[in-house]
Structures are given as C-alpha cells and as structure tokens.
N, C-alpha and C positions, 0 to 999 in steps of 0.2 A: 891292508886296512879293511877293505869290503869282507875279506874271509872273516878277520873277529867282528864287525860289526853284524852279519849275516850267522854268526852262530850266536853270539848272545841273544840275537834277536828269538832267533828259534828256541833259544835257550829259557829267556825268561818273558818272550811272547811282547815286552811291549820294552823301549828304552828311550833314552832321550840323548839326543845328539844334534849337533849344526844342522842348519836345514839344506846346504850345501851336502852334508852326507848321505842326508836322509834322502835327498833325490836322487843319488848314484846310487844307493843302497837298495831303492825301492824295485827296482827291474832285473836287479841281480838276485834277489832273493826270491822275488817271484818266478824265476826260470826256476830258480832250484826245488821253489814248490811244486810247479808244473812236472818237473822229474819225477817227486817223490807220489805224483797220482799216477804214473804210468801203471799199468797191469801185466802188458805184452810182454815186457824182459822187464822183469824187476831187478834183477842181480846188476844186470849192464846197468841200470839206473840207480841202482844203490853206489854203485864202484862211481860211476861219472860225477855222482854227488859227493863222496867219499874224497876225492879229490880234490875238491874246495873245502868242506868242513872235514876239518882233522881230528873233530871232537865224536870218538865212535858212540855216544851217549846222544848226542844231539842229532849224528844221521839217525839214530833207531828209534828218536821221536818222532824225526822227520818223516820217517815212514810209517812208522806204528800209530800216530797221533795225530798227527797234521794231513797228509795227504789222504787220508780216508775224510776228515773232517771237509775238508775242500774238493771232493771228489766231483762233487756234479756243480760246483762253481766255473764259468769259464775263464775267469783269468779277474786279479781284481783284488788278491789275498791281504794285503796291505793297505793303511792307513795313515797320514802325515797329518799331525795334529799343529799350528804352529803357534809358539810362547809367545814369541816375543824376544827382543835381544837381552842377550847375556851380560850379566855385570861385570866390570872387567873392561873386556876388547869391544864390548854390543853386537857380538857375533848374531847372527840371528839363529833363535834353537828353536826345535821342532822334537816331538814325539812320535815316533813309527810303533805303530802296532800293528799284530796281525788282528783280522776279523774274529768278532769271535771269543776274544779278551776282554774286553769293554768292560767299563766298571759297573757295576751292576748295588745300587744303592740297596740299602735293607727295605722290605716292603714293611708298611704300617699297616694295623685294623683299623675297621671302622671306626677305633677314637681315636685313631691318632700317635696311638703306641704302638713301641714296634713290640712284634712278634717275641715268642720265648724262644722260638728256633733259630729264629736269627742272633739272639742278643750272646756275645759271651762268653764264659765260664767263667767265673769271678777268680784273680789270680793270689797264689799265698803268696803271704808276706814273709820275704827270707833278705837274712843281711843283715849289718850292723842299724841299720834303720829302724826295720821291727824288733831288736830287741830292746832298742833305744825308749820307743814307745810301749811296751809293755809293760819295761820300767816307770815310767814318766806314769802310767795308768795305776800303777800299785804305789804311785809315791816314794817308792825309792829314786836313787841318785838326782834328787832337789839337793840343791843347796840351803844351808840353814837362811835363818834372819838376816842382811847384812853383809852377808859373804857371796863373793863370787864363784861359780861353780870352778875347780878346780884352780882355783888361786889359794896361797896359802892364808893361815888364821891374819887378822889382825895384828898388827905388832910387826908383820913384816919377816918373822925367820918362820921355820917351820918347825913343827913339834918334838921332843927327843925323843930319846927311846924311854926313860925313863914316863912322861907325857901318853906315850901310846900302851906302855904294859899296864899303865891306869886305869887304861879304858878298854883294855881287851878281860880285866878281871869284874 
C-alpha cells in the first residue's frame, strides 16, 4: 500500500488520502527522497530505490527532478494538509504534497486584472453542441409557429410521401 501511495505521490507531486495514510506515507517517502539526493553511489541508490517503486518513470523523476530540487534541503520534503472527514464512513482525509507544488494563484496588475500571460487560450468549440448553435445563430432548425421542435405536424400522423415530394419541388 505505501509503495503505490509513495509513487503516485512522486508521480503527480500532491494526492489526497486518510490522514492515517498520510502519516505512515510521510517518512517512507521521505527516506526515499533522501536516497534519491545521494551523490556518492548513485547506482546502489537508484537499485535501493528501484525496489520499492517499480514505476521505472517515477524512479528517473525521482532522481532527475526531485532529488536535485531538495538537494541542499535537510530533510522535511513533504507536506500534510488536513480536510476534514470524508462523507461516507467520516474517515478523516488529509492532502500530502511535496514542497515545491503548492498552488501558485495567477498574479494580477496594478488594476486588478490578471495578466495576458497568465490568462488561457480561449478553447474551440467542437461537438454536437457547437454545431447545435451555429445553427440556432443562422436560424435554421427552429421550429415553426406552434409546433414543437421535432414532434410531428398537427393532426397528429405525419406527412406522406406524396406531402413531402410537394415540398421538395
């Protein structure tokens, strides 16, 4: 249980779990940190690592990303945010983060608006949705006066064929 909790955590830097895990989790991942700053035998410290995360993507963050980041930190890498209990059982849940992650809000200028660098990229519109409304903007597929949109005429049956090659001439 410590080994996937201790790679996702590496893996997407912040999760959210019992605060019962979060406390056995927080000293086991931090050794594994402490591993991944070593200098002296990096190899033996990659393999000792290697053997709790079986995730060869997450040890080569952990060494290529993480342990240089924390390098001249002494110990201390981790973080326990707590929620509050869970709906449900009212477990009590907590967020572990590494240092480092933290949310970092958009900065505003001097009046108050945020920034063009921060704000963005306005996303296109794809899907039965947008073409829904493109429609809807040119006036096509409204329904007439009186009628409901895709309910048949008045009268109750729907039109014949002879009714439809009418209107297609």
């Amino acid at each position: 249980m410590l080994r996937n909790l201790a790679t996702a955590l590496f893996e997407r830097e912040r999760i959210r779990t019992t605060l019962m895990k979060a406390k056995e989790l927080r000293p086991y991942a931090e050794r594994l940190i402490t591993q991944a700053k070593r200098d002296d035998d990096r190899l033996h410290a990659r393999r000792l690592v290697a053997r709790e995360i079986h995730d060869l993507t997450v040890v080569k963050k952990l060494f290529d990303d993480l342990g240089p980041r924390y390098a001249t930190r002494p110990g201390g890498y981790t973080r326990i945010l707590r929620l509050g209990p869970r709906r449900g059982d009212a477990a009590e849940m907590a967020i572990v983060e590494l240092l480092g992650s933290e949310y970092q809000p958009e900065k505003k200028d001097e009046k108050g608006k945020k920034t063009e660098a921060a704000k963005p990229a306005p996303r296109a519109k794809s899907g039965k949705k947008a073409g829904a409304r493109a429609k809807a903007a040119k006036g096509e597929g409204k329904a007439e006066a009186g009628e409901k949109k895709g309910a048949a005429p008045r009268g109750g049956k729907k039109k014949k064929k002879a009714d439809k090659e009418s209107e297609a001439e």
